[in-house]
N, C-alpha and C positions, 0 to 999 in steps of 0.2 A: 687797673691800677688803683691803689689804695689811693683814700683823700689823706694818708700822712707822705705818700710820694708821688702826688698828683706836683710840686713845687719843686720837686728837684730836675729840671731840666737844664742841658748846659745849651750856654747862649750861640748861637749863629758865628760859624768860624766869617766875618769877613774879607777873606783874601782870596775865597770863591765865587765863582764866576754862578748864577743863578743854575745855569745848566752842569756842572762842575757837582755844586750842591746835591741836583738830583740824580745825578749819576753815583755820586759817593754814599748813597740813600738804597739805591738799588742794588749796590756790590755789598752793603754792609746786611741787607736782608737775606742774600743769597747766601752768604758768609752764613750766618744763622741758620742759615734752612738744613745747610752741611753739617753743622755742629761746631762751626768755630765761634771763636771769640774776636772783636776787633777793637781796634784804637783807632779814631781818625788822627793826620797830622801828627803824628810818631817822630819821636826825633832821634836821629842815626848818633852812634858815635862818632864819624864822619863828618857831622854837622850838616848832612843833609834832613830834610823834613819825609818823610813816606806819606800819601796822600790817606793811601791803609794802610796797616798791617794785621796777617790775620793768624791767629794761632789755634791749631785744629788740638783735640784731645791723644794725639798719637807725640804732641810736641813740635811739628814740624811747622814753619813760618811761611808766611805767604806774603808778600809786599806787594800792593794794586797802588799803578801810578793811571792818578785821573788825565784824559785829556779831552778836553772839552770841540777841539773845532782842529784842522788843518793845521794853522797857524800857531795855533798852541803845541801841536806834535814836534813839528819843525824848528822851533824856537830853544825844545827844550834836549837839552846833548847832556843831560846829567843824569839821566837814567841807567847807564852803564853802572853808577856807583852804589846805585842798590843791589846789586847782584852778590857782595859777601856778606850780605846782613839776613837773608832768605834762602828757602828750601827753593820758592817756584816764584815767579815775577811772571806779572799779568799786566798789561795795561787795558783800563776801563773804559769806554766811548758810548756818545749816543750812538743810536743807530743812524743818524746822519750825516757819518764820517766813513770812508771808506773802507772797504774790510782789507787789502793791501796794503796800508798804508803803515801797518805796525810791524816792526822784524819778526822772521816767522819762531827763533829762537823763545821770543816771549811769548805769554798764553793771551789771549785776547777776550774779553767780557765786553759785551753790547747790555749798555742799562739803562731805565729811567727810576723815576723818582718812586717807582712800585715794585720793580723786580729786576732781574738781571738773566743772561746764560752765557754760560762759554763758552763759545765758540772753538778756541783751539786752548789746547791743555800746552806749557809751556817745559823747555826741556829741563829734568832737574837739574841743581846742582846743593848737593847733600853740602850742610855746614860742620866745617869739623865741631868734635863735643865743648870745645873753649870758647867759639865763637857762638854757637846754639845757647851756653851757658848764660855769655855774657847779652846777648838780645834777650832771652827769655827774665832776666832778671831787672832789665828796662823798660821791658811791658810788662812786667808785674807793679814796676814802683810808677808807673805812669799811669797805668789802670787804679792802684790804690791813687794816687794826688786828685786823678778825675773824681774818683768818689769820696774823696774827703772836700773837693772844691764845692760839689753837689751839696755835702751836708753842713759846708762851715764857707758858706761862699764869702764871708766877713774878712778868712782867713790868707782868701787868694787876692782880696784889696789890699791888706796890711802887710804883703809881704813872705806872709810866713810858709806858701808850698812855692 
């Protein structure tokens, strides 16, 4: 890394759980090693949050829902509603959760804070070209705001992304 972009780091999402963190660490390097691109914390039109989401060079979308422990799978019944905003839906886990425990419809990723694999590849469901349209055009302007935050962090104090 250059010493002119040794400074642009974005700060620590805190609304993850320390193991959450390195799980979302290990799916976003995997993501790369494929050739996709990611966002963490993606916001749906929907108004739901996606913990990833990943978009490969062919256009098709990928949304990884982290879960940290047991507790945290069971709690959470809102995962259905990512299903018309992606191509594939995966949910993410340490390896200290049980491999059962996630529906077998979705694709499953075992990660830590170094790497990830997947375990089961999830079934598609192809996004019509309106709705592909309008996701790819909210990771685009959420991908540019991260990197205008990074170069004019001034700008996301004052208000103005």
């Amino acid at each position: 890394m250059s010493a002119a972009l040794a400074h642009l780091v974005l700060p620590p999402d805190r609304r993850q759980s320390a193991t959450a963190l390195q799980v979302q660490r290990g799916v976003r390097r995997l993501f790369a090693d494929l050739g996709h691109v990611t966002i963490p914390e993606f916001s749906l039109a929907n108004g739901r949050r996606a913990d990833i989401i990943a978009l490969c060079p062919a256009g098709r979308l990928t949304i990884v829902e982290i879960k940290s422990s047991v507790a945290d799978f069971r709690a959470d019944k809102k995962w259905p509603d990512y299903r018309d905003y992606c191509d594939r839906f995966y949910f993410a886990v340490p390896d200290s959760l049980p491999e059962g425990l996630t529906p077998d419809e979705a694709g499953l990723i075992i990660a830590d804070g170094y790497s990830a694999a997947i375990l089961r590849d999830p079934v598609d469901h192809v996004l019509s070209g309106a709705r592909r349209k309008a996701v790819t055009l909210r990771f685009a302007h959420s991908a540019a705001r991260l990197l205008h935050s990074l170069a004019d962090p001034g700008a996301v104090r004052e208000g103005a992304l």
